[in-house]
C-alpha positions as CSV (number, residue, x, y, z in Angstrom):
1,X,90.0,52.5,72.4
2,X,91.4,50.6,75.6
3,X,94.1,53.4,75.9
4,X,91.4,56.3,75.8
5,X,89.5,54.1,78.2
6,X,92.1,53.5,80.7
7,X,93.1,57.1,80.6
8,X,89.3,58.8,81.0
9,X,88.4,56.2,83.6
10,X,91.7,57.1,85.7
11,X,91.4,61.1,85.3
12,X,88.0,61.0,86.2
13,X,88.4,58.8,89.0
14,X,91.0,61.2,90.1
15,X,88.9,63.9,90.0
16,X,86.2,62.4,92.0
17,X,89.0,61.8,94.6
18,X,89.8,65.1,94.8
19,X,86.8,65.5,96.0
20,X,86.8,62.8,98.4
21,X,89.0,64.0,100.3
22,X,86.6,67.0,100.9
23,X,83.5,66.4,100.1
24,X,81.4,69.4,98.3
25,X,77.9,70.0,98.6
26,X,75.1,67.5,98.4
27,X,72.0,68.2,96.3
28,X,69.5,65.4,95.9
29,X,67.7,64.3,92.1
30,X,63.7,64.0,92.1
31,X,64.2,60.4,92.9
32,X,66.3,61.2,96.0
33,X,69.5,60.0,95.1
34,X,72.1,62.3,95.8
35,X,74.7,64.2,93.4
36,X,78.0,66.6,93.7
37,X,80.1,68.7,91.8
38,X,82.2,65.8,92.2
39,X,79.9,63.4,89.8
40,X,79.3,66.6,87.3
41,X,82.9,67.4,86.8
42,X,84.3,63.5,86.7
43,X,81.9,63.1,83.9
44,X,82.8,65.8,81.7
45,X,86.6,65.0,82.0
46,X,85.6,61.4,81.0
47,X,83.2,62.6,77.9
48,X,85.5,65.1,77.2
49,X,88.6,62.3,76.5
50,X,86.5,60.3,75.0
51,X,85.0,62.7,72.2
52,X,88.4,64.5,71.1
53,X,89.2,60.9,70.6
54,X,86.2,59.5,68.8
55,X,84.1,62.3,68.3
56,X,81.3,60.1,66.0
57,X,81.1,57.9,69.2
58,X,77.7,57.8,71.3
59,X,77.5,58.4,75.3
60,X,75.5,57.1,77.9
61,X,75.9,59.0,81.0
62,X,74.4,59.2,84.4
63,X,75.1,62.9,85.1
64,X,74.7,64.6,81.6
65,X,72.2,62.8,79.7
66,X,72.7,60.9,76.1
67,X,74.5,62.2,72.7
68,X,74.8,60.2,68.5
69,X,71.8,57.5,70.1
70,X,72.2,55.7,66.6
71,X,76.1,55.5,67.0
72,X,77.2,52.0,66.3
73,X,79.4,53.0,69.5
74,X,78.0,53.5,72.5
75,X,80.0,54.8,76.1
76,X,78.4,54.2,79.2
77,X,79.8,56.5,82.0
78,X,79.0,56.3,85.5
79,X,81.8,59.1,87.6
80,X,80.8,58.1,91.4
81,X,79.4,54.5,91.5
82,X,78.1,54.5,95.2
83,X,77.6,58.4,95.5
84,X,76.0,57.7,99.0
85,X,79.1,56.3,100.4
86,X,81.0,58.6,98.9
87,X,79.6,61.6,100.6
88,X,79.8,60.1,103.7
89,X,83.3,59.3,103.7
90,X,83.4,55.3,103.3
91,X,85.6,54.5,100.3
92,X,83.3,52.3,98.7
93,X,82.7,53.6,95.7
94,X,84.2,53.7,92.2
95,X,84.0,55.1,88.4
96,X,82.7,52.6,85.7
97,X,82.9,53.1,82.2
98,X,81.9,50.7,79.5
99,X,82.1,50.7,75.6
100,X,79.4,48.7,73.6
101,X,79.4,48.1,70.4
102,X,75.8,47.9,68.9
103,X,74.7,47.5,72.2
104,X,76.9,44.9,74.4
105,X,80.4,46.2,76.2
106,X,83.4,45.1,74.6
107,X,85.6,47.2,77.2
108,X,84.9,47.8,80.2
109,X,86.5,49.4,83.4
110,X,86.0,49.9,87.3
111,X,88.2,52.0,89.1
112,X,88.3,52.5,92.9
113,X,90.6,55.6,93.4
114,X,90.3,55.7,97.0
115,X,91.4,51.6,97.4
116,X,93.9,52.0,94.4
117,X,92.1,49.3,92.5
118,X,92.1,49.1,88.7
119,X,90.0,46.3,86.9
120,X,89.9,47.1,83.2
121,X,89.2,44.2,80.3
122,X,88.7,43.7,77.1
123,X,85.7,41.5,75.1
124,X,87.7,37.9,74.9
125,X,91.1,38.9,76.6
126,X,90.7,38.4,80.4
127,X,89.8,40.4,83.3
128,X,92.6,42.4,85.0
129,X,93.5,44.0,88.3
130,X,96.2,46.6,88.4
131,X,97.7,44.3,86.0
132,X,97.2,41.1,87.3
133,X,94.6,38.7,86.1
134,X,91.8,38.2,88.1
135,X,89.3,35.2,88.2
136,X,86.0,34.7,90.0
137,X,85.8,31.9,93.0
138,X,85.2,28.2,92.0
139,X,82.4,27.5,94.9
140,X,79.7,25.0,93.5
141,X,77.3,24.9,95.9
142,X,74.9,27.6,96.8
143,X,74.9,26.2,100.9
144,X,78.9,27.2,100.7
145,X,79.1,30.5,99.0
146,X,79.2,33.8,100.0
147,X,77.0,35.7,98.7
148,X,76.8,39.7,98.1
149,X,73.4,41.8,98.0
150,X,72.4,45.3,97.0
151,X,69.6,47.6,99.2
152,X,67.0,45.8,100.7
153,X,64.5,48.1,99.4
154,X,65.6,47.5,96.2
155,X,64.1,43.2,96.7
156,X,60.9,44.9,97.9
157,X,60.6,47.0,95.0
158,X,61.4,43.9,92.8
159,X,59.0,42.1,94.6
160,X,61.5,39.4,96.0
161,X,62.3,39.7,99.6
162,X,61.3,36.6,100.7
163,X,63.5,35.1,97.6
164,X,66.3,37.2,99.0
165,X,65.9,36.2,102.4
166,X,65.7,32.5,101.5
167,X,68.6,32.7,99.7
168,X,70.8,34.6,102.7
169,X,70.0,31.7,105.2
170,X,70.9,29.2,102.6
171,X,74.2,30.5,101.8
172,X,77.3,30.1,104.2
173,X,78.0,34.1,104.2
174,X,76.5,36.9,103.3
175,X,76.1,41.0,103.6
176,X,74.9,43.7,102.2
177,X,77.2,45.4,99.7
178,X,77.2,49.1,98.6
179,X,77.1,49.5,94.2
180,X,80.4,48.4,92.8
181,X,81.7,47.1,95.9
182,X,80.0,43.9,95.9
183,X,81.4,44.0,92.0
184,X,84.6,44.0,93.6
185,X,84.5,41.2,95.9
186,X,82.7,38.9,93.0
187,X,86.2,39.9,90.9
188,X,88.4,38.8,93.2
189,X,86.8,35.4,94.2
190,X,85.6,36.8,97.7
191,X,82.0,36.7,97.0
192,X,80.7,33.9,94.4
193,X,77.6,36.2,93.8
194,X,76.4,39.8,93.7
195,X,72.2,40.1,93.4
196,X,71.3,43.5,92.3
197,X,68.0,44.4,92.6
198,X,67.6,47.7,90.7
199,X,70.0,49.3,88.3
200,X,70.8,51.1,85.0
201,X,72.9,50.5,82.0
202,X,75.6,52.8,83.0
203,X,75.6,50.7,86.3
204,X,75.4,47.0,84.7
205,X,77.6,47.4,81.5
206,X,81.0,47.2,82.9
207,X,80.2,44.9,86.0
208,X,78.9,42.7,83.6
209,X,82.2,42.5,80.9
210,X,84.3,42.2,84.0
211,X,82.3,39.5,85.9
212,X,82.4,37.3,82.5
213,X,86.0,38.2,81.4
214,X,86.6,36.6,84.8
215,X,85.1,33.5,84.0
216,X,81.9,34.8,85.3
217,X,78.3,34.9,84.2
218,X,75.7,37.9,84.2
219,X,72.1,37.6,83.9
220,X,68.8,39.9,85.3
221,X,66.5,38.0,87.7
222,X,64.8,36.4,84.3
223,X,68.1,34.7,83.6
224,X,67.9,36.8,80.4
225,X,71.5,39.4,79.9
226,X,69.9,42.5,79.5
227,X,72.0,45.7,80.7
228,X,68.6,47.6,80.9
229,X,65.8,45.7,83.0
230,X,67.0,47.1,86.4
231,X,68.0,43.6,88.1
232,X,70.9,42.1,87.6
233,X,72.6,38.8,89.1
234,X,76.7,38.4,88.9
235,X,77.7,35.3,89.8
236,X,81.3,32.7,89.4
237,X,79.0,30.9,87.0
238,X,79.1,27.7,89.0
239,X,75.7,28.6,91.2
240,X,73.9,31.5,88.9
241,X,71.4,28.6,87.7
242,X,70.6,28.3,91.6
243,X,70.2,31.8,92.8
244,X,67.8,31.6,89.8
245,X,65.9,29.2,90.6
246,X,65.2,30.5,94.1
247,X,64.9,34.3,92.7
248,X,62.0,32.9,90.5
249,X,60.2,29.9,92.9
């Protein structure tokens, strides 16, 4: 299943950098996010892998809906994490892909074609990028840490920008960080925490294998893992129980 992973994830990814390089035509969902050809055709090459493969297997995608819901295998597919960067030309963005067995990931990838980054793992066998292991910082303090933070409107819809902001002026860095980009920096001990305010399972589920394959934690706002209550807080571990506790004051 890691081979079938590692080989939708990277055809996909190419595909959607195909298209990068000239961007097709935006049209926008009912909730104003946009979508391209790019995101339609990445996730059919990626579902279509996967179901010659293991054709009992259930999908999750964020393009083209759900298929077997009651499969004890779930795929979670999302082509163009960070669509808005990627139409505008800032490389940002990346393809995730997750597998869950009755209901949490057991494999999950991130690929960032246009940075030539590869983080893949596997339930209890280490994170990896492009082949090397990768480990999240070892910062213990929240007043040293750098943290990473999704939209601002996303706190306000959460009800939690004064939380957020509080948090910012405690912490030593900090900055705004498009989708899987601030997933990225968390990987590679840049960033000791990413706060996402709103989400989806096909945005959480491989993020959140990564982070803890790295020696990371990943929790929702409650502290609770859940892949499908919107927030979601991914963190080195070491200051997860503080972010909390200033999330929730």
């Amino acid at each position: 299943m890691i081979d079938t992973a590692i080989r939708a994830a990277r055809e996909g990814g190419q595909i959607a950098l195909d298209y990068f390089k000239h961007v097709p035509k935006v049209i926008y969902k009912p909730d104003s996010t946009p979508v391209t050809k790019a995101d339609i055709e990445a996730e059919k090459i990626i579902r279509k892998i996967i179901s010659s493969k293991f054709p009992s297997h259930g999908f999750i995608g964020e393009e083209l809906g759900n298929t077997n819901p009651n499969a004890k295998y779930q795929w979670t597919a999302d082509p163009i994490d960070g669509t808005k960067s990627f139409v505008r030309g800032i490389k940002d963005w990346g393809t995730l892909l997750a597998l869950l067995e009755d209901g949490k990931p057991i494999i999950g990838i991130y690929n960032s074609p246009a940075t030539n980054e590869f983080f893949h793992c596997q339930k209890g066998k280490g994170a990896f990028l492009n082949g090397k292991r990768v480990h999240v910082s070892k910062i213990k303090d929240l007043k040293k840490s750098f943290i990473v933070h999704s939209s601002i409107n996303h706190f306000i819809s959460a009800n939690k920008v004064d939380n957020i902001v509080k948090i910012a002026k405690i912490a030593q860095g900090k900055r705004g960080a498009s989708d899987c980009n601030g997933i990225n920096m968390v990987l590679k001990g840049q960033a000791d925490v990413n706060i996402s305010g709103r989400g989806s399972i096909w945005d959480y589920a491989a993020p959140a294998i990564l982070v803890e394959e790295a020696g990371g934690k990943f929790t929702n706002f409650k502290g609770n893992y859940s892949l499908t209550t919107d927030t979601g807080i991914f963190s080195n571990g070491l200051i997860h129980k503080q972010v909390l506790n200033i999330l929730n004051k």
